[in-house]
C-alpha positions as CSV (number, residue, x, y, z in Angstrom):
1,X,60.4,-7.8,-68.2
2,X,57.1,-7.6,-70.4
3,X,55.2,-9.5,-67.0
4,X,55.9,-6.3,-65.1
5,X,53.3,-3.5,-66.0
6,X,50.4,-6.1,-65.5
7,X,51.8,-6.1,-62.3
8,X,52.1,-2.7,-61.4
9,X,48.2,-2.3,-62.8
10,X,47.1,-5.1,-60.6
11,X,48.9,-3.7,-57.7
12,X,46.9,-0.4,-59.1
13,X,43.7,-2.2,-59.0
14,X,43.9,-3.7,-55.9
15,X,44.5,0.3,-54.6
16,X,41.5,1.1,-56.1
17,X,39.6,-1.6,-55.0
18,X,40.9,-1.0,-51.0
19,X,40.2,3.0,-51.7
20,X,36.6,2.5,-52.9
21,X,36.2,-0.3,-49.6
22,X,37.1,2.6,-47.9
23,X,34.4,5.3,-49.1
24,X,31.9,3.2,-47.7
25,X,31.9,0.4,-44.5
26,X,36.0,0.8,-44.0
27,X,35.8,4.6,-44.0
28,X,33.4,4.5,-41.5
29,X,35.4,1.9,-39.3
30,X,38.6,3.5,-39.8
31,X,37.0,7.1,-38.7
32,X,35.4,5.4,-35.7
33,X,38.9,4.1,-35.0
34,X,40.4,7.6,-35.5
35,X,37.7,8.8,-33.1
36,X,38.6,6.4,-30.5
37,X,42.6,7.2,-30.5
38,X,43.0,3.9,-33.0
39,X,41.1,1.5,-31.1
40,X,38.1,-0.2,-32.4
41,X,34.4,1.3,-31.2
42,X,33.2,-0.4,-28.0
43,X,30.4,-3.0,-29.6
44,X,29.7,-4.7,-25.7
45,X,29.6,-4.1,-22.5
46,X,30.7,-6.7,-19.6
47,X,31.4,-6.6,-16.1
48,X,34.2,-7.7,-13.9
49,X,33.9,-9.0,-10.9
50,X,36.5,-9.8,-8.2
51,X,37.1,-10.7,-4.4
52,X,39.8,-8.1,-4.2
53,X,39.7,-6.3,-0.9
54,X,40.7,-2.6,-0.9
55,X,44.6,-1.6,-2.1
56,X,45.1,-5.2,-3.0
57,X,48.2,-4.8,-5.7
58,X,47.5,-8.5,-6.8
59,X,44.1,-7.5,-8.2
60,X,45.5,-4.4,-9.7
61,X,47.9,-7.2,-12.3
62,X,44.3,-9.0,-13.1
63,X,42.8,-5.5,-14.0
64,X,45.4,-4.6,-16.0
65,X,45.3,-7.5,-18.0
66,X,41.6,-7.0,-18.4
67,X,41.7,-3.9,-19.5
68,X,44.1,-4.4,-22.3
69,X,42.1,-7.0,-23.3
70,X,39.0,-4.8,-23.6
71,X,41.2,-2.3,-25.1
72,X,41.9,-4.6,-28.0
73,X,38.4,-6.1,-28.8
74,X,36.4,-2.8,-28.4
75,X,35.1,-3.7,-24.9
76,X,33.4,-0.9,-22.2
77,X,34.9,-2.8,-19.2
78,X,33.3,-2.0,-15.6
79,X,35.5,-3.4,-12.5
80,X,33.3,-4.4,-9.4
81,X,34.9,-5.8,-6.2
82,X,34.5,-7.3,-2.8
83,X,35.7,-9.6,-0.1
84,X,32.4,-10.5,1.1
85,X,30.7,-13.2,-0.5
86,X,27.2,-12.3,-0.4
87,X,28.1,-8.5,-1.5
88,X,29.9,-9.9,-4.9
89,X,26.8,-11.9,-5.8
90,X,25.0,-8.6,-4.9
91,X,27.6,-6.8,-7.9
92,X,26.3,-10.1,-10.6
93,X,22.6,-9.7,-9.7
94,X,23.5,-5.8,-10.7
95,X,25.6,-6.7,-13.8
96,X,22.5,-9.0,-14.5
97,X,19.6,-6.1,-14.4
98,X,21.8,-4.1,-16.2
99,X,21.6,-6.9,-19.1
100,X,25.7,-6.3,-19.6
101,X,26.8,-8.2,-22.5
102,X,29.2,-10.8,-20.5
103,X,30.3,-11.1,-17.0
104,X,33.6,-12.8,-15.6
105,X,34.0,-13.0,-12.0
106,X,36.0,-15.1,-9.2
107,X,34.7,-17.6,-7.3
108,X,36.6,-17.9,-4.5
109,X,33.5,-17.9,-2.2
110,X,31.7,-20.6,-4.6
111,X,28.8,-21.1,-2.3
112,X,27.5,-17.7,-1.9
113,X,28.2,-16.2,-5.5
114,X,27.2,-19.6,-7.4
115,X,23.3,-18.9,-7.1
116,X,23.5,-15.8,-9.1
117,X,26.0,-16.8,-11.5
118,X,23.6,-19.5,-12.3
119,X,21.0,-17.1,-12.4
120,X,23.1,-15.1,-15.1
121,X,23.5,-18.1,-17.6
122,X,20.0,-18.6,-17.0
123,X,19.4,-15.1,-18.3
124,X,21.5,-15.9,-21.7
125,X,24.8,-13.6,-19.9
126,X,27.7,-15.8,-20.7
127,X,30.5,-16.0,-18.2
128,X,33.9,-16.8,-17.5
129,X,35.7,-17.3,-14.2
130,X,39.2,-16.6,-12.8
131,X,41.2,-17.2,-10.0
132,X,39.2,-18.9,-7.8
133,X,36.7,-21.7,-8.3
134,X,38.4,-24.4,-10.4
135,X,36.3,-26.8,-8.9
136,X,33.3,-25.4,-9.0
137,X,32.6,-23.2,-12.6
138,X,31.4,-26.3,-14.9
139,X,28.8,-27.2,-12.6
140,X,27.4,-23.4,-13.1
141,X,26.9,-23.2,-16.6
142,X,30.5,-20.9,-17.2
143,X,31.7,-21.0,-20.3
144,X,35.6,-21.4,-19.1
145,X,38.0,-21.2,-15.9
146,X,41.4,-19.2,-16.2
147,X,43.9,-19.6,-13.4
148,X,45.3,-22.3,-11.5
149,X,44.6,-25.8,-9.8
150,X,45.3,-24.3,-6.0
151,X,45.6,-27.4,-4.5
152,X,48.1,-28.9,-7.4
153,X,50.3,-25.8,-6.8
154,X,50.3,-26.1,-3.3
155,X,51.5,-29.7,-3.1
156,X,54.0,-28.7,-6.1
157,X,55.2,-26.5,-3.7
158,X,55.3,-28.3,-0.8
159,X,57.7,-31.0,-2.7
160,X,60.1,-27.7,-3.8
161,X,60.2,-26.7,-0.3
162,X,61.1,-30.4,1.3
163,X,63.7,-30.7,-1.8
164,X,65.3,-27.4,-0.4
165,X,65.5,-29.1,3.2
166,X,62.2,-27.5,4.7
167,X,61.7,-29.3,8.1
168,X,58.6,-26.9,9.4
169,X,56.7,-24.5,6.9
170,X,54.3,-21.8,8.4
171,X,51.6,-21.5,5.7
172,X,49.9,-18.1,6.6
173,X,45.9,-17.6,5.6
174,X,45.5,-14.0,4.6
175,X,41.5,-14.3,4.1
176,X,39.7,-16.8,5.5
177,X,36.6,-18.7,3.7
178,X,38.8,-18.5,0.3
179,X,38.7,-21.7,-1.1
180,X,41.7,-20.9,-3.0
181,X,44.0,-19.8,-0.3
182,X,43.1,-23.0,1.4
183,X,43.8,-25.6,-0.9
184,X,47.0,-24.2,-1.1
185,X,48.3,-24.8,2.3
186,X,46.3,-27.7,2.2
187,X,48.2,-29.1,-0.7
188,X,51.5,-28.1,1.1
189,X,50.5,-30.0,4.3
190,X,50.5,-32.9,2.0
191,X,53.4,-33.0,0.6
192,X,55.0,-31.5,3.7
193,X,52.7,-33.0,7.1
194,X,54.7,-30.5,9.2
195,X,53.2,-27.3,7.9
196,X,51.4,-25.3,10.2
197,X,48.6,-22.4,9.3
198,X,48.6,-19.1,10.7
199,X,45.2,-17.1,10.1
200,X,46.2,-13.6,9.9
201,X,44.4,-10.2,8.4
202,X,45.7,-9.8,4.9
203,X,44.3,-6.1,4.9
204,X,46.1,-5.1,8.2
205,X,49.7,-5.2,7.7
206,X,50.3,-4.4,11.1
207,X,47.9,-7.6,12.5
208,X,50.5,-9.6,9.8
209,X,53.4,-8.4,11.3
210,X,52.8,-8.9,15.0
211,X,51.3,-12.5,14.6
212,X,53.9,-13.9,12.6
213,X,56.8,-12.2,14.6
214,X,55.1,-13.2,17.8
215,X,54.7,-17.2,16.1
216,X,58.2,-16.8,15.4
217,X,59.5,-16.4,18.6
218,X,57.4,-18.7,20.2
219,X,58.5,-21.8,17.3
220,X,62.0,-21.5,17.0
221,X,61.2,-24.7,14.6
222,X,60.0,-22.9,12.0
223,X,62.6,-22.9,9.3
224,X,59.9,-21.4,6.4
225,X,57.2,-18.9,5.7
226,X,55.3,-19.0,3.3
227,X,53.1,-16.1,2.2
228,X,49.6,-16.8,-0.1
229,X,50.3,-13.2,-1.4
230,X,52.9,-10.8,-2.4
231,X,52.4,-8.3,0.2
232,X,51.9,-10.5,3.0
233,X,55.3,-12.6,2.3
234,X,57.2,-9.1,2.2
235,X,55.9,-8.6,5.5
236,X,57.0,-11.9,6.3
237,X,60.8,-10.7,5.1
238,X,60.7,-8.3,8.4
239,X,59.0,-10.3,10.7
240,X,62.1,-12.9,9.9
241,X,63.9,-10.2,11.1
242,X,62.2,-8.5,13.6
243,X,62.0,-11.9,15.7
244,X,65.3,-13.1,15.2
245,X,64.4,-16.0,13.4
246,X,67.0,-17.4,10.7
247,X,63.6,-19.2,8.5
248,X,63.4,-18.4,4.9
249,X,60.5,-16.9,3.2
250,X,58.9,-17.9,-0.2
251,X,55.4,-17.2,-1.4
252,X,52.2,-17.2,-3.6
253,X,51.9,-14.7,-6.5
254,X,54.3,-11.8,-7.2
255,X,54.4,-8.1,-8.0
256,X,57.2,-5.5,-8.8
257,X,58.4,-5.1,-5.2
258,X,58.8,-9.0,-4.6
259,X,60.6,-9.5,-7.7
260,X,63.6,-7.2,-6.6
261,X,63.0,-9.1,-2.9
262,X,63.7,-12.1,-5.0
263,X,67.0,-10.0,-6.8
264,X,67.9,-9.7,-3.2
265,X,67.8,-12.7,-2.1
266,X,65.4,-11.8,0.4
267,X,62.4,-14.4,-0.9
268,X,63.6,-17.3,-2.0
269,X,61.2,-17.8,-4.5
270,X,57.4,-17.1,-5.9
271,X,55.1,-19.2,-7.1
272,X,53.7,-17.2,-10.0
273,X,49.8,-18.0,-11.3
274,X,50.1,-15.1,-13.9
275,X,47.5,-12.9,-12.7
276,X,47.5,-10.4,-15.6
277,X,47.0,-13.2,-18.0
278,X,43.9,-14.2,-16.2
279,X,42.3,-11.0,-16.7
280,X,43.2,-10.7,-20.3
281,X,41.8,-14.2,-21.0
282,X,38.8,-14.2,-18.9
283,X,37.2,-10.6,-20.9
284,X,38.9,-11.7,-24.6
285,X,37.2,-15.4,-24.5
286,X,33.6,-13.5,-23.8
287,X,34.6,-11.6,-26.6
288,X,35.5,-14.5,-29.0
289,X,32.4,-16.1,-27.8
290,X,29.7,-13.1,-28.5
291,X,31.4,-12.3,-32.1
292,X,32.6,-16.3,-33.4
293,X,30.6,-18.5,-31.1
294,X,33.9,-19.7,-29.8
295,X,34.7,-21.9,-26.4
296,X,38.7,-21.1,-25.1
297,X,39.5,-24.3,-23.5
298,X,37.1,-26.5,-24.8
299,X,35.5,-27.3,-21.4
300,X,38.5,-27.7,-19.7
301,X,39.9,-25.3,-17.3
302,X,43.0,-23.0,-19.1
303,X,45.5,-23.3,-16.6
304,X,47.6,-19.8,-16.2
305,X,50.1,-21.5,-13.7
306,X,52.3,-22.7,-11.6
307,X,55.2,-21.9,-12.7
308,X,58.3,-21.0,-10.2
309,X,60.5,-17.6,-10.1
310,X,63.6,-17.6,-8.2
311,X,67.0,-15.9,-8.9
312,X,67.5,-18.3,-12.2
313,X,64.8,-16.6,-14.0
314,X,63.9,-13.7,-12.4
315,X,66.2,-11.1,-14.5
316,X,64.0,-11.9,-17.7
317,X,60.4,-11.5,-16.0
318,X,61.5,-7.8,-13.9
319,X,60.7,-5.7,-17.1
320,X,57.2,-7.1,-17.6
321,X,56.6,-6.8,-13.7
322,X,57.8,-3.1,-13.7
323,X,55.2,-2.9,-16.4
324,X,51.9,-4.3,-14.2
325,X,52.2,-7.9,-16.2
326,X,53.7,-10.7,-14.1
């Protein structure tokens, strides 16, 4: 009982001493916080960079996951994009002149936005890339890859679909020259030497439709689609129909809209790289890295996926999709 009241006046000091931190350096953080709505002042600046094409809802799960990440560490965040190769490297020679404090970019066209990214770590700009590019970022000088092994997931999934009785899988290309998009029907063709590629234009959905329904009707053989996108495999669902055909559909990547198609049994299943979380890692390692000098992955790639939802798990990811995170 005596022990208590030097308790009660070191709890009293300690008071003090957080109230006098805060009339000098905390005060000034904490109004700078107040002034920002309770996040921290922006300290750096870096640039995003993707391959999205226009209205792409995939993109709009790695922006979101970017931007909470720059939310949390006091980043300005500026969002570039395009489909054309030679136009994104365009977008890093800008981030570049502008002297931006990081830049993380795809590199799903490796050959034609690898020169500048090379050019950017010559100019002391780390970066990080995501999505695309797992076999090409270490050789650039990046300081880390978030996403997936394309090729990997693609043979995973190849073995998924000949365990579930696939006999001939149409793998269709949304975007051609992405070296992503083709190592994943590549590494279904492996495990699966049946699969056949249809090149389609992702950014049409009317081009989607009438190609795959006309293949459909032509190859009664086909028994699965399989989509490299979210949008594109929900297209698929009413092609299926509108030819007739009795093949199942499955894809690459989800959103909120193919979740419930998986609720309905209308996809079969996803194959989900976890596109938010390769936003959010891709800006918060080039923040770790400019304030603590610290390397996520340790020179290895951080792999975000594959992982598989189907109707056995897709109740407990539907609340994070209807919130822009899986």
């Amino acid at each position: 009982m005596r022990r208590r009241p030097a308790i009660v006046v070191a709890a009293a000091a300690a008071a003090l001493s957080l109230a006098a931190c805060s009339a000098t350096g905390g005060r000034k953080a904490v109004e700078e916080a107040a002034a920002a709505g309770g996040k921290p002042a922006k300290t750096m600046t870096v640039t995003l960079i993707t391959h999205s094409a226009p209205g792409d809802d995939f993109w709009d799960l790695v922006r979101k996951g970017a931007d909470d990440a720059a939310d949390k560490d006091g980043i300005t965040l500026e969002y570039q994009a395009s489909p054309d190769g030679a136009e994104q490297a365009n977008l890093v020679q800008a981030a570049i002149d502008k002297k931006v404090d990081g830049i993380a970019v795809t590199l799903s066209k490796p050959d034609q936005v690898g020169p500048a990214v090379t050019k950017a770590v010559a100019a002391g700009i780390p970066v990080t890339a995501l999505n695309g590019g797992v076999d090409a970022w270490k050789a650039l000088g990046v300081k880390g890859f978030f996403g997936q092994e394309d090729r990997v997931a693609g043979q995973v999934t190849g073995e998924r679909l000949k365990g579930l009785g696939a006999k001939k899988v149409l793998c269709i290309l949304h975007e051609q020259g992405n070296v992503g998009n083709d190592a994943r029907c590549t590494g279904v063709k492996a495990a699966l030497p049946t699969t056949e590629t249809l090149y389609v234009n992702g950014a049409d959905t009317a081009d989607v439709q009438s190609k795959l329904t006309g293949k459909l009707q032509q190859d009664e053989a086909i028994d699965w689609v399989l989509g490299l996108k979210a949008s594109v495999a929900l297209t698929g669902v009413q092609s299926v129909k509108e030819a007739g055909s009795a093949a199942k559909v499955a894809t690459f990547d989800t959103n909120a809209e193919l979740i419930k198609a998986i609720k309905a049994g209308d996809v079969q299943f996803a194959v989900d790289q976890q596109p938010y979380l390769q936003g959010y890692l891709a800006v918060d390692a080039l923040w770790l890295y400019k304030t603590n000098g610290n390397d996520v992955g340790g020179g290895q790639a951080t792999l975000t996926g594959p992982a598989f939802v189907d109707k056995t798990n897709v109740a407990a990811i539907e609340k994070f999709a209807a919130a822009g995170k899986r």
